[in-house]
N, C-alpha and C positions, 0 to 999 in steps of 0.2 A: 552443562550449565548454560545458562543462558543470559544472553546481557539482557540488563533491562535500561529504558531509558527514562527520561522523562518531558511528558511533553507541557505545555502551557496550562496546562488545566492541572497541574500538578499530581497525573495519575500517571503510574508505571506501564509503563508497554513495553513488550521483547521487540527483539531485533524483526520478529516473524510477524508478531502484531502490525509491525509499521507495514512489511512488506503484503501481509496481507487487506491491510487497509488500501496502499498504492493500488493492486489489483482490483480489488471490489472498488473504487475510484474511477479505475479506466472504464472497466467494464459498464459502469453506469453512465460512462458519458461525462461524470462532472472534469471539474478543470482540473490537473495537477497543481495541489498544494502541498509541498514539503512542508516537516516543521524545521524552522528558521532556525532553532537555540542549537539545536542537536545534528552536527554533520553525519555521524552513525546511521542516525534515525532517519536522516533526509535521505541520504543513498539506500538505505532499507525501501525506502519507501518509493523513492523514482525504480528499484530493479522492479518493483510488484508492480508498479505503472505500468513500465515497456512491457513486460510479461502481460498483462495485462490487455494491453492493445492488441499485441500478436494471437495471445489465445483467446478464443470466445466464451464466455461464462456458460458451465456445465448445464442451465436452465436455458439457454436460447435452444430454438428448435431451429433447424433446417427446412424449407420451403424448398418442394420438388416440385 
């Protein structure tokens, strides 16, 4: 089962949603924004971050 949260816009996201938002966040470069209401959702969402940072998005290529 999966938790679900809710964010400001008052639509449900899973615990994965957050964390995959954090990731697709890092990986474009934008700024980390938790959501504020949801401590769950916020730590979901900074793990996908850091994760995020350290791995590269499956579409970047490599320059040799």
């Amino acid at each position: 089962m999966k938790k679900t949260t809710k964010n400001k816009l008052d639509s449900k996201m899973t615990d994965e949603d957050w964390f995959s938002l954090g990731k697709s966040d890092a990986w474009a470069g934008k700024p980390k924004v938790p959501p504020e209401q949801d401590s769950q959702a916020a730590s979901m969402y900074e793990l996908g971050y850091c994760e995020g940072e350290i791995k590269h998005p499956p579409t970047e290529t490599s320059s040799r």
